[in-house]
C-alpha positions as CSV (number, residue, x, y, z in Angstrom):
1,X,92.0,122.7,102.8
2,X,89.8,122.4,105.9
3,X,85.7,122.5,105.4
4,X,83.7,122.4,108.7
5,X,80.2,123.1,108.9
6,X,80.4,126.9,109.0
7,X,82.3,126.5,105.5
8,X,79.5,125.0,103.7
9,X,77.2,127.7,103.1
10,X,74.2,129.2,104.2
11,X,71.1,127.5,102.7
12,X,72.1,123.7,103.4
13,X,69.0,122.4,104.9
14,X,69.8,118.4,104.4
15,X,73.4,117.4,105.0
16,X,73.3,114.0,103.9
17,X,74.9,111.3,101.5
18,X,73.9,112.7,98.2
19,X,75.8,116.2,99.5
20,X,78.6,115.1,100.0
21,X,78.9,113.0,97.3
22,X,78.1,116.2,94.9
23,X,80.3,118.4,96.6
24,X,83.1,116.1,95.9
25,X,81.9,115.4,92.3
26,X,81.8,119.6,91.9
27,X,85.0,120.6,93.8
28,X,87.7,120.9,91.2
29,X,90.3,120.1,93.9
30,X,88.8,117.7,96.8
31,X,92.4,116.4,97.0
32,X,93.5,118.8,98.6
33,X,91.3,118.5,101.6
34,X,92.8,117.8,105.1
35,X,90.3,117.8,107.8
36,X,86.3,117.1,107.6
37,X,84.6,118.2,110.8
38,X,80.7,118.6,111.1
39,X,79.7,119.0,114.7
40,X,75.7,119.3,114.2
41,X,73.2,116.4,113.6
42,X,73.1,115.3,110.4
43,X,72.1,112.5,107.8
44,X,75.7,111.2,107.3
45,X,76.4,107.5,107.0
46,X,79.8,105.5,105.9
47,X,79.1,105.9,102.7
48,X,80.0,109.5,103.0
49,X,83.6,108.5,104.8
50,X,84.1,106.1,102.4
51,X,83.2,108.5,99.6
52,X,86.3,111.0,101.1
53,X,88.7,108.5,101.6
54,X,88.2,107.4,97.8
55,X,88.0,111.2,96.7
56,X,90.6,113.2,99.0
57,X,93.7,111.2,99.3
58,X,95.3,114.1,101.6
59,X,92.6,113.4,104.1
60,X,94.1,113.2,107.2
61,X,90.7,113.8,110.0
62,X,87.2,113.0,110.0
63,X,84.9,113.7,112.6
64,X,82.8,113.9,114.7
65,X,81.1,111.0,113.9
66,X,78.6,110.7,117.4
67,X,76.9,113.3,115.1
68,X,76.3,112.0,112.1
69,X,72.9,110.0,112.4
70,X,73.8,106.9,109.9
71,X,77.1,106.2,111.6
72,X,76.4,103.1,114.4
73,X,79.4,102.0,116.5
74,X,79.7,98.3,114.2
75,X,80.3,101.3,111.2
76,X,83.0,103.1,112.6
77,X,84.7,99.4,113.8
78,X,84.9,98.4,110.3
79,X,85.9,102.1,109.1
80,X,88.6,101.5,111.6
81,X,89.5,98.3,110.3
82,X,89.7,99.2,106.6
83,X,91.9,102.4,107.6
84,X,95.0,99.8,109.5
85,X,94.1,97.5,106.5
86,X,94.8,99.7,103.6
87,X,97.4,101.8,106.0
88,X,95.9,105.1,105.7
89,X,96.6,107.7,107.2
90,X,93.7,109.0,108.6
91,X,91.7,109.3,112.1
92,X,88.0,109.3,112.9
93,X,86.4,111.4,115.4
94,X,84.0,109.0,117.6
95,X,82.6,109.5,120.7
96,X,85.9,111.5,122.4
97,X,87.5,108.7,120.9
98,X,90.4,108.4,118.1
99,X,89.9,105.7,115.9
100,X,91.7,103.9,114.7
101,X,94.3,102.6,117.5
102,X,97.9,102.9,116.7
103,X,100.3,100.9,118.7
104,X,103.6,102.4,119.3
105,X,106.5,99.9,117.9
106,X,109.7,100.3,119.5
107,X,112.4,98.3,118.1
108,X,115.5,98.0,120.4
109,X,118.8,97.3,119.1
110,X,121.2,94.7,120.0
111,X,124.3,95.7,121.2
């Protein structure tokens, strides 16, 4: 399941915390999301990425969150940081940018 901004309906005036948190509490299936993308200016903060990552475990993209007019660069560090911590896997959307940072491990064998 994909839901970007055209998906969400006419008639949305406020995209904000309180949304998103009822959309998830009213969809009978969030797990089954896979990408959240909402490109316009909204009133988004961590709350609401926090709020999909607890509801949607087959999340796999958020974004963008340059948008989303709660989100500060300090929020989407510790986002980052809580995604590597709990080994998610996930990626945020910020500023061009993929977040968070994954390090390619090579591991070479001895012969």
């Amino acid at each position: 399941m994909v839901l970007e901004e055209e998906n969400y309906g006419e008639g949305v005036e406020v995209v904000d915390d309180s949304l998103i948190s009822q959309s998830l509490a009213e969809n009978p299936h969030p797990q089954h999301l896979r990408v959240f993308v909402l490109r316009s200016e909204c009133n988004l903060t961590a709350l609401s990425v926090q709020l999909l990552i607890s509801s949607c475990p087959s999340l796999r993209f958020i974004g963008d969150l340059h948008s989303w007019a709660g989100i500060c660069d300090s929020d989407v560090e510790q986002l980052a940081q809580e995604i590597v911590a709990r080994n998610l896997d996930l990626m945020l959307s910020y500023r061009g940018t993929l977040l968070p940072y994954h390090r390619a491990r090579c591991l070479v064998a001895k012969t």
